[in-house]
C-alpha positions as CSV (number, residue, x, y, z in Angstrom):
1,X,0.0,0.0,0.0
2,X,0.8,3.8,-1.0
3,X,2.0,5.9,2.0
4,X,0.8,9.5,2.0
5,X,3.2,12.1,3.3
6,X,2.2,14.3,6.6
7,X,2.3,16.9,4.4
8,X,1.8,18.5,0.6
9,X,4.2,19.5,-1.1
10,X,1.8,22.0,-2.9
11,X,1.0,23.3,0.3
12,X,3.9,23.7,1.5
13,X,5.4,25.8,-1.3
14,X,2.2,28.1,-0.8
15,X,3.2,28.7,2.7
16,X,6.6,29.0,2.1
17,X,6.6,31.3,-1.3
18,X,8.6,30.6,-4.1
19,X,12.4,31.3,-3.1
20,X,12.8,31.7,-7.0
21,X,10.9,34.7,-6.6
22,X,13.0,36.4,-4.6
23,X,14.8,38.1,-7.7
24,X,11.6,40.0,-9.1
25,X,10.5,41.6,-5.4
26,X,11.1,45.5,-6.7
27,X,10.5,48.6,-4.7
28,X,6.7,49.9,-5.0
29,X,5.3,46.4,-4.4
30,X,2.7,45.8,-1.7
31,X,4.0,43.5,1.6
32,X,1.2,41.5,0.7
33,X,2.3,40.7,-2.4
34,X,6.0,40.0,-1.2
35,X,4.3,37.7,1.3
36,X,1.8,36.2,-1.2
37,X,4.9,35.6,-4.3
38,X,7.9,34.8,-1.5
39,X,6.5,33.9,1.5
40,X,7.1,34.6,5.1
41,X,10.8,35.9,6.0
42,X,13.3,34.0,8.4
43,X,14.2,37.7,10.3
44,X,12.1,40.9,10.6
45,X,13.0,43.6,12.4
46,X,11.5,46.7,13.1
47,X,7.7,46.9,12.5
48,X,5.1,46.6,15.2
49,X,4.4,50.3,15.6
50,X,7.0,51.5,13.7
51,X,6.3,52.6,10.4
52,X,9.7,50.9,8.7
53,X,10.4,47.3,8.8
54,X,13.2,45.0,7.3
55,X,12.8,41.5,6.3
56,X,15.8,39.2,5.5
57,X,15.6,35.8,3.6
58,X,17.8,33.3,4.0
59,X,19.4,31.3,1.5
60,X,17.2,28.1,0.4
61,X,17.8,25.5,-2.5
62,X,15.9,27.8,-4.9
63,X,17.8,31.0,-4.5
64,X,21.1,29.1,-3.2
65,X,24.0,31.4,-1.5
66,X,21.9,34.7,-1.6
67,X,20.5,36.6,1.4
68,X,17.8,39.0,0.5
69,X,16.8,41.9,2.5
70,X,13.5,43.8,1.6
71,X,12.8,47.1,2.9
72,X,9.1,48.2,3.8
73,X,8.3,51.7,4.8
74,X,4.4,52.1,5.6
75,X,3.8,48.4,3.8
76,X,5.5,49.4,0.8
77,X,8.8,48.1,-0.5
78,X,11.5,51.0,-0.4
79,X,15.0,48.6,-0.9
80,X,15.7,45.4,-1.8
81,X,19.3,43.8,-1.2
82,X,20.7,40.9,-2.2
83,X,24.3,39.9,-1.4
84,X,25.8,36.6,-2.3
85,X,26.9,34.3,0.4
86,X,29.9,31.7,-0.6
């Protein structure tokens, strides 16, 4: 007999984004759509009351060696960085 996985792959990529993303977040874009196209970040700082917040990315199989770092200000993208880890 077949064994189903605890989870869904399909699923999972949903909740996680698509690391391959990463590359297209640009500055003017929504945080909901950051969160809807990459997904929820490793690191946030800032935020809760304050009107600028920084979320960092880690490096994952489908953006290997690259940290991203994506600026909001008010819920909008104002920076995105992306430095190469080796």
């Amino acid at each position: 007999p077949k064994v189903k996985s605890s989870g869904s792959s399909k699923a999972e990529k949903l909740r996680a984004g698509d690391p391959a993303e990463r590359r297209y977040i640009h500055p003017g874009m929504h945080e909901g759509e950051v969160l809807a196209r990459i997904g929820p970040a490793d690191l946030v700082s800032g935020g809760k009351g304050r009107k600028v917040s920084r979320w960092t990315y880690m490096p994952v199989p489908g953006d290997p060696q690259t940290l991203t770092t994506v600026v909001f200000d008010t819920g909008k993208v104002i920076e995105v960085e992306r430095k190469v880890m080796k």
